[in-house]
Backbone as CSV, one residue per row, in Angstrom:
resi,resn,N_x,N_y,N_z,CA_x,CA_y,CA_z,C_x,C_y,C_z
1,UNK,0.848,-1.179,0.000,0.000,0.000,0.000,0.883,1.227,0.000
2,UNK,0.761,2.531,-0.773,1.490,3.889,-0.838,0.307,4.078,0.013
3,UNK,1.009,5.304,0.880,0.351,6.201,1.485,-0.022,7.263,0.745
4,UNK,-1.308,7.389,1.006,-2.773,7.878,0.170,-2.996,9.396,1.527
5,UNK,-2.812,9.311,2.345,-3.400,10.121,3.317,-2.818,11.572,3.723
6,UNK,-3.366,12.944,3.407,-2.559,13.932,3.860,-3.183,14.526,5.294
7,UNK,-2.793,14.782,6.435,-3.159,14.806,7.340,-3.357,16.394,7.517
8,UNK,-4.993,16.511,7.771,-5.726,17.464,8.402,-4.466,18.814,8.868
9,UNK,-4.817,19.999,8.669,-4.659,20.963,9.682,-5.058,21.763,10.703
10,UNK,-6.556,20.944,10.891,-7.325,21.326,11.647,-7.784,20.161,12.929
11,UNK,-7.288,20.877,13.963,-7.597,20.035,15.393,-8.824,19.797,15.370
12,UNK,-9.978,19.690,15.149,-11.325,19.765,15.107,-11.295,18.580,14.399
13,UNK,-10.864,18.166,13.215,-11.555,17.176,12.314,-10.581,15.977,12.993
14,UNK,-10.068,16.145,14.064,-9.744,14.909,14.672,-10.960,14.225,15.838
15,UNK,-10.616,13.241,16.164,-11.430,12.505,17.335,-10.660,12.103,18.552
16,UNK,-9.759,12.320,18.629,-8.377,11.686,19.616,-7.448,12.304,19.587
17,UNK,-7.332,13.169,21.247,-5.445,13.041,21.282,-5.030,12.488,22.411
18,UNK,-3.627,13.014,22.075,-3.042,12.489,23.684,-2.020,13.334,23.759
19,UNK,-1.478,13.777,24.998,-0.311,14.759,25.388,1.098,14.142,25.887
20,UNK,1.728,14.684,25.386,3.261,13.974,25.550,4.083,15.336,25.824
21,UNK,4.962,15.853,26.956,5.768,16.283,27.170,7.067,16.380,26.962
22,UNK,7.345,17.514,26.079,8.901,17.164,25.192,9.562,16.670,26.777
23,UNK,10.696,15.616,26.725,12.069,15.271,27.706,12.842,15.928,27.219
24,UNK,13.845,16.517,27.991,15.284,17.001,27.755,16.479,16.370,26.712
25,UNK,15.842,15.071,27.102,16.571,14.429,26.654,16.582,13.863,24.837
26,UNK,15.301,14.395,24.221,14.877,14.486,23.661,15.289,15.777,22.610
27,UNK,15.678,16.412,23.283,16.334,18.059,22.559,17.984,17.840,21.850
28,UNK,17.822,19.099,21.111,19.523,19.590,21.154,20.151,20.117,22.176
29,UNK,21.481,20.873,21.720,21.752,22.110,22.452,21.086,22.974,22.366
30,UNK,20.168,23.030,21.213,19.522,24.310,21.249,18.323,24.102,21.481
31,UNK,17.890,23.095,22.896,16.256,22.624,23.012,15.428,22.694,22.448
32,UNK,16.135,22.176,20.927,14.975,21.693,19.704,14.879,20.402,19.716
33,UNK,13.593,20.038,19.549,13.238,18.363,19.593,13.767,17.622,18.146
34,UNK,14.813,16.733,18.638,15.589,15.999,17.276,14.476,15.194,16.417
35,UNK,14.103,15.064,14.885,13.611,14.587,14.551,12.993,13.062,14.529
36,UNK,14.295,12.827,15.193,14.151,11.616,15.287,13.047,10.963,16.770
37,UNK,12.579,12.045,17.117,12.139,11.934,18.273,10.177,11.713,17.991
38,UNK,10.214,12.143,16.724,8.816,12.258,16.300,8.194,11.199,16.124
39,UNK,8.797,10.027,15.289,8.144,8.938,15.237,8.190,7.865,16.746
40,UNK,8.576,7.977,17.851,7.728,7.521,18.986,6.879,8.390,19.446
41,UNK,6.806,9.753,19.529,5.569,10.350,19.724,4.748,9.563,19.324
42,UNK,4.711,9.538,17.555,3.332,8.788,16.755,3.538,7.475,17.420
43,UNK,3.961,6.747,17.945,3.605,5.414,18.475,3.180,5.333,19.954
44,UNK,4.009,6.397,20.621,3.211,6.389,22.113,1.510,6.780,21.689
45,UNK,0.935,7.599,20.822,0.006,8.090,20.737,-1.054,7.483,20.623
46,UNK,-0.628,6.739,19.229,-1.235,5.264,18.820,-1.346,4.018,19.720
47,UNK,-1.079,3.661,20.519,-0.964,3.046,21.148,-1.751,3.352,22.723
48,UNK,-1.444,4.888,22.742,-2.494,5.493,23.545,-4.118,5.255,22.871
49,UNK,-4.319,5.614,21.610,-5.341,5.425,20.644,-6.031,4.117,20.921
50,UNK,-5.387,3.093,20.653,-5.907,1.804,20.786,-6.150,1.699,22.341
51,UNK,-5.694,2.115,23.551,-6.259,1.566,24.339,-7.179,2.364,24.724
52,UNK,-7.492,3.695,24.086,-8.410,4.361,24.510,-9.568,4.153,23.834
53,UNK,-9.882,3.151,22.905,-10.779,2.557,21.935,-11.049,1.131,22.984
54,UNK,-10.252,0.498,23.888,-10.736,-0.810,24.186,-10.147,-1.710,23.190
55,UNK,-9.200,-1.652,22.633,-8.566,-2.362,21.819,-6.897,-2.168,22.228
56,UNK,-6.556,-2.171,23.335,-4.892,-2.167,23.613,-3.980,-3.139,22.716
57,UNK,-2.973,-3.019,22.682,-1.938,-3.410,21.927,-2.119,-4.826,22.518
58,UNK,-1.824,-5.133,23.626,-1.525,-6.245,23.981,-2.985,-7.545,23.802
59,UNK,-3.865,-6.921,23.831,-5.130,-7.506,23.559,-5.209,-7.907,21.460
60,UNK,-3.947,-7.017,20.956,-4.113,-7.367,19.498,-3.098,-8.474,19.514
61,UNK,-2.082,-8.577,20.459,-0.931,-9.541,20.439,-1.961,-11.042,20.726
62,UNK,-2.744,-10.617,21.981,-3.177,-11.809,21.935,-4.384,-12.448,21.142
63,UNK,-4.532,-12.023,20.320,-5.300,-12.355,18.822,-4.433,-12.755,18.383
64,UNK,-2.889,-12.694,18.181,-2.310,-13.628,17.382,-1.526,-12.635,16.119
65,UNK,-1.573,-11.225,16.892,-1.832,-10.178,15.120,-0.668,-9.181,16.053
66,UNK,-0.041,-8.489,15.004,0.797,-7.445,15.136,0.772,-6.596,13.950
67,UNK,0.693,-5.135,14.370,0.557,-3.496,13.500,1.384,-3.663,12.881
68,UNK,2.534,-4.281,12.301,3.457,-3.314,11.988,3.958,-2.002,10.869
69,UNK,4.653,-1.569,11.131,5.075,-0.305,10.548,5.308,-0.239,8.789
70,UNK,4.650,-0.032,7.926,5.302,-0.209,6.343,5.930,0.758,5.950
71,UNK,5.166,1.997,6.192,5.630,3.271,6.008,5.373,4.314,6.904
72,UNK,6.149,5.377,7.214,6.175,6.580,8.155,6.632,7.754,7.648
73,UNK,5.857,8.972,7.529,6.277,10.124,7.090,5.874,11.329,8.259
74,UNK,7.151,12.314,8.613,7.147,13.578,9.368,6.922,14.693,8.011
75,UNK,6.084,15.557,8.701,6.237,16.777,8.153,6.648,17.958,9.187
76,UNK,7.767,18.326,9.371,7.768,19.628,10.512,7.772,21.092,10.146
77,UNK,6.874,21.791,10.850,6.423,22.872,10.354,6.707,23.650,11.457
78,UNK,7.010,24.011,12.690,7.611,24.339,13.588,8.080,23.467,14.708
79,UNK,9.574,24.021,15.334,10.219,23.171,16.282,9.563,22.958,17.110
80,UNK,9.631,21.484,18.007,9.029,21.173,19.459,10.169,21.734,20.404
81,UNK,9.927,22.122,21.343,10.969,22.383,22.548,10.925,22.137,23.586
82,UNK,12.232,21.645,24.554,11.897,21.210,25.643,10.917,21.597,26.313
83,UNK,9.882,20.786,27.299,8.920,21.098,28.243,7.873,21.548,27.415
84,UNK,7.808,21.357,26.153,6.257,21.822,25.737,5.427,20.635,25.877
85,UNK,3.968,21.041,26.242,3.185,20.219,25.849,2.549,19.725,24.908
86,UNK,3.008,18.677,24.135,2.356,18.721,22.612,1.267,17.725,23.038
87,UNK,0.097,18.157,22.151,-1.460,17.366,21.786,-0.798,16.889,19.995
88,UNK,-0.879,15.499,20.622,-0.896,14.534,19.439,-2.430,13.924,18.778
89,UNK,-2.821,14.665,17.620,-4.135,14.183,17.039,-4.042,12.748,16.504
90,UNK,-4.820,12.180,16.535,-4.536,10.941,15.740,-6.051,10.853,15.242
91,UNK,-5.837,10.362,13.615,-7.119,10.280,12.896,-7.015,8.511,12.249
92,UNK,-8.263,8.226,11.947,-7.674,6.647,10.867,-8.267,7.417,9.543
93,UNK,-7.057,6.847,8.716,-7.784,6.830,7.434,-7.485,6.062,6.950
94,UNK,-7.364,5.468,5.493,-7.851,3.734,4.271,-7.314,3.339,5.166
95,UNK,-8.181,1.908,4.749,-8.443,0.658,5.645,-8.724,0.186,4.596
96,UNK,-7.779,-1.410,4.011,-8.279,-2.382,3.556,-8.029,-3.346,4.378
97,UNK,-8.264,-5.006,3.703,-8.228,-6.033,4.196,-7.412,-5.914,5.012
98,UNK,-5.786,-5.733,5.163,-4.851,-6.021,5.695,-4.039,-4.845,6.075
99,UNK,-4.493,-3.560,5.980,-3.646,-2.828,5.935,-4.670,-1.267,6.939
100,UNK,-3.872,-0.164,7.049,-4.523,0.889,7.407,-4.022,1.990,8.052
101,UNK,-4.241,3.283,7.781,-3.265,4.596,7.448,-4.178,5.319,9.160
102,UNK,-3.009,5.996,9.787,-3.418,6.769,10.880,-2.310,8.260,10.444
103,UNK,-3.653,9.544,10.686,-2.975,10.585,10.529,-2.372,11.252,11.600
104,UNK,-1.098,12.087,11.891,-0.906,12.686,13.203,-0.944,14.281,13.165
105,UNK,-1.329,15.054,13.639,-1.217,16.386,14.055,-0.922,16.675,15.278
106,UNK,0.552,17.649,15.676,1.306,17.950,16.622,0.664,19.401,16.940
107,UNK,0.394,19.934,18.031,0.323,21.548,18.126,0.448,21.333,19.971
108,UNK,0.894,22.733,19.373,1.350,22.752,21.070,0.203,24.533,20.970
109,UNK,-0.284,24.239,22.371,-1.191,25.588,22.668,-2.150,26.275,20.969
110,UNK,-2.341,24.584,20.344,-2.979,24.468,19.221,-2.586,25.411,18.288
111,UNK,-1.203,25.851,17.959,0.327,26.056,16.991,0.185,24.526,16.605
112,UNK,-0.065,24.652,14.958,0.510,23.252,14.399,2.436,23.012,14.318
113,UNK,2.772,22.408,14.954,3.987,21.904,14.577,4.165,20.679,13.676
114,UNK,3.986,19.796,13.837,3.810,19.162,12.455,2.913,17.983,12.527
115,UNK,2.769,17.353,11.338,2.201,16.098,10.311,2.810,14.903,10.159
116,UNK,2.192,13.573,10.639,3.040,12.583,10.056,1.425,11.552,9.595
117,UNK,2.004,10.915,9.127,1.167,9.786,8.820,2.077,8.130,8.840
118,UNK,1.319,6.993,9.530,1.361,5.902,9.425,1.073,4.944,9.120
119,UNK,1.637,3.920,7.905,0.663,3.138,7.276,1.566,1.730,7.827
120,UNK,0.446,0.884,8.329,0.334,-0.158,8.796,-0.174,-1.534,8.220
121,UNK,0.886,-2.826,8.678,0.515,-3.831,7.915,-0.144,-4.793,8.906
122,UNK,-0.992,-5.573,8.919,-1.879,-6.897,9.783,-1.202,-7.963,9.643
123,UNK,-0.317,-8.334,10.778,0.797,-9.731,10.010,0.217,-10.400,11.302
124,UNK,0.491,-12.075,11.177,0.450,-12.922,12.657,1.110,-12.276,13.220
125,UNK,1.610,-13.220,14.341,2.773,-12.650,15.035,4.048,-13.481,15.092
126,UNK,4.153,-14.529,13.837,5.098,-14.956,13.264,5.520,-14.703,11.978
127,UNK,4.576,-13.496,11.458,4.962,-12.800,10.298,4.377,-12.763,9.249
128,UNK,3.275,-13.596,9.391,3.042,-13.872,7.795,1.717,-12.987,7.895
129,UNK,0.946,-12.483,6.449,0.298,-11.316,6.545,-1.222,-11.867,6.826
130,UNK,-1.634,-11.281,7.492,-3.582,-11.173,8.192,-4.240,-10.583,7.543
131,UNK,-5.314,-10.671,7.617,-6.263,-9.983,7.756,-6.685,-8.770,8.732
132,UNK,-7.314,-7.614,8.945,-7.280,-6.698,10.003,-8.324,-7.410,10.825
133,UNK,-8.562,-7.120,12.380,-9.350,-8.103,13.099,-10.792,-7.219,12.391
134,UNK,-11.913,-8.054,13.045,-12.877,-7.038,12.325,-13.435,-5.699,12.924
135,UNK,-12.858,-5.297,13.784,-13.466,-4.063,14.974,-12.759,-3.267,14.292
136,UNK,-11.406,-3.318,13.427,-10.511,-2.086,13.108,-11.672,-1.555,12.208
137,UNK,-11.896,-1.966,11.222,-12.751,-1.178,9.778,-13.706,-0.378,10.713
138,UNK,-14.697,-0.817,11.637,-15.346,-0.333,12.240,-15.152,1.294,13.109
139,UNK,-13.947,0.756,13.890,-12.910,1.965,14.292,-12.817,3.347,13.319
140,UNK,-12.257,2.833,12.171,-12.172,3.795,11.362,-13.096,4.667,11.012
141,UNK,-14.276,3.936,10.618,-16.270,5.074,10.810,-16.114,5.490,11.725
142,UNK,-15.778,5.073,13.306,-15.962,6.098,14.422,-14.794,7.317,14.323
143,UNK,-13.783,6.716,13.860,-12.418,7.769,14.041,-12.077,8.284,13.371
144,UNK,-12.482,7.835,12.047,-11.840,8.344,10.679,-11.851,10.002,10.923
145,UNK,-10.811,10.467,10.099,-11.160,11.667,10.182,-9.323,12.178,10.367
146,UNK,-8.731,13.545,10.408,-7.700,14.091,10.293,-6.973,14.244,8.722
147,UNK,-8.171,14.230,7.699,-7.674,14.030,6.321,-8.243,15.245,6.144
148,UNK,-7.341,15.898,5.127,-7.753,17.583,4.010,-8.679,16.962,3.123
């Protein structure tokens, strides 16, 4: 699957966030948040997401199924800095059989800082590829949403 999804700039057309506090440790010298720091945001978030749906991670392990990662894209549009509070949006968008795209929007004091999107594959959990369980498609009508 290419990622199809451009993620919302508007906090509103989301359904979900969650707040994550830049760490220090997390910065430069110049208490800018290293890029590399963005894509666990999007996974603490997600992961916040799913258990705030009643669907925790570990409840998908024990189905036998694991998310994993196919593709990941940042867009940064202003720096995070130490001690801010960022609101991580998370939206779902496409969903097929096996697969399915979550959008992210960063803003701190609802300042967009940036965009990522995650597209996800439905594998066992010995690798070989699934089907999505059937509550995800469902998920997505309730959550969908964080797309322009």
């Amino acid at each position: 699957m290419r990622m199809v999804l451009e993620p919302s700039l508007d906090p509103m057309t989301y359904h979900y966030d969650h707040h994550i506090r830049v760490r220090f440790a997390e910065t430069d010298a110049m208490g800018i948040v290293h890029h590399a720091a963005y894509l666990p945001y999007f996974e603490e978030a997600r992961v916040a997401f799913l258990r705030a749906i009643d669907h925790p991670y570990p409840s998908v392990r024990a189905e036998g199924l694991e998310f994993t990662v196919l593709e990941a894209f940042a867009r940064y549009v202003q720096p995070l800095r130490f001690d801010d509070v960022v609101r991580v949006h998370v939206g779902v968008g496409a969903v097929t059989r096996a697969t399915f795209q979550l959008a992210y929007l960063l803003t701190v004091d609802g300042e967009v800082r940036a965009t990522g999107v995650t597209v996800h594959g439905c594998v066992t959990t010995t690798g070989h590829a699934a089907r999505l369980p059937a509550w995800l498609p469902e998920v997505a009508q309730l959550y969908g949403g964080g797309k322009e």
